[in-house]
N, C-alpha and C positions, 0 to 999 in steps of 0.2 A: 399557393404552394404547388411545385410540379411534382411529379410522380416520381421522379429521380430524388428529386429531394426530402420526400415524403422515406422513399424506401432507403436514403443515405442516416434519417434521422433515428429508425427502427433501427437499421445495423445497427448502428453507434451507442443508443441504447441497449440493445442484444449484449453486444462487447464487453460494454459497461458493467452490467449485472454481471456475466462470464468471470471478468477480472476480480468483481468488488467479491465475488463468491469465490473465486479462486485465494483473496487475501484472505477471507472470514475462514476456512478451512486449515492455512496455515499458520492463524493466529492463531487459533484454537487448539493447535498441537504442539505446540513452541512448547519446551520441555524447560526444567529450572537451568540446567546449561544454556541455552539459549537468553531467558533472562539475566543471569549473572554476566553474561558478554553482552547485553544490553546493555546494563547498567555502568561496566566498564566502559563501553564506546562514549554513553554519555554525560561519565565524569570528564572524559580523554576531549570531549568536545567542546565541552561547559570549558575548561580548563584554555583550550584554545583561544575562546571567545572572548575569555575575560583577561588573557592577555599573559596568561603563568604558562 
């Protein structure tokens, strides 16, 4: 492994964590408005899929 590659693979993990910590954050705060428009999008979608 080369050193560029080595330190391309730590970014990318660094990034990684960043983001997946950036979702766990705003999963965490999602309010019941938020879920009620969840669950709307994915009756709206389900409905799509299945062809109604």
């Amino acid at each position: 492994m080369t050193a560029a590659g080595l330190i391309e693979g730590l970014l990318d993990g660094y990034e990684r964590r960043r983001r997946m910590e950036s979702f766990g954050r705003a999963f965490r705060s999602a309010d019941e408005n938020y879920w009620d428009e969840f669950r709307e999008w994915d009756v709206a979608l389900s409905d799509l899929r299945d062809g109604n």
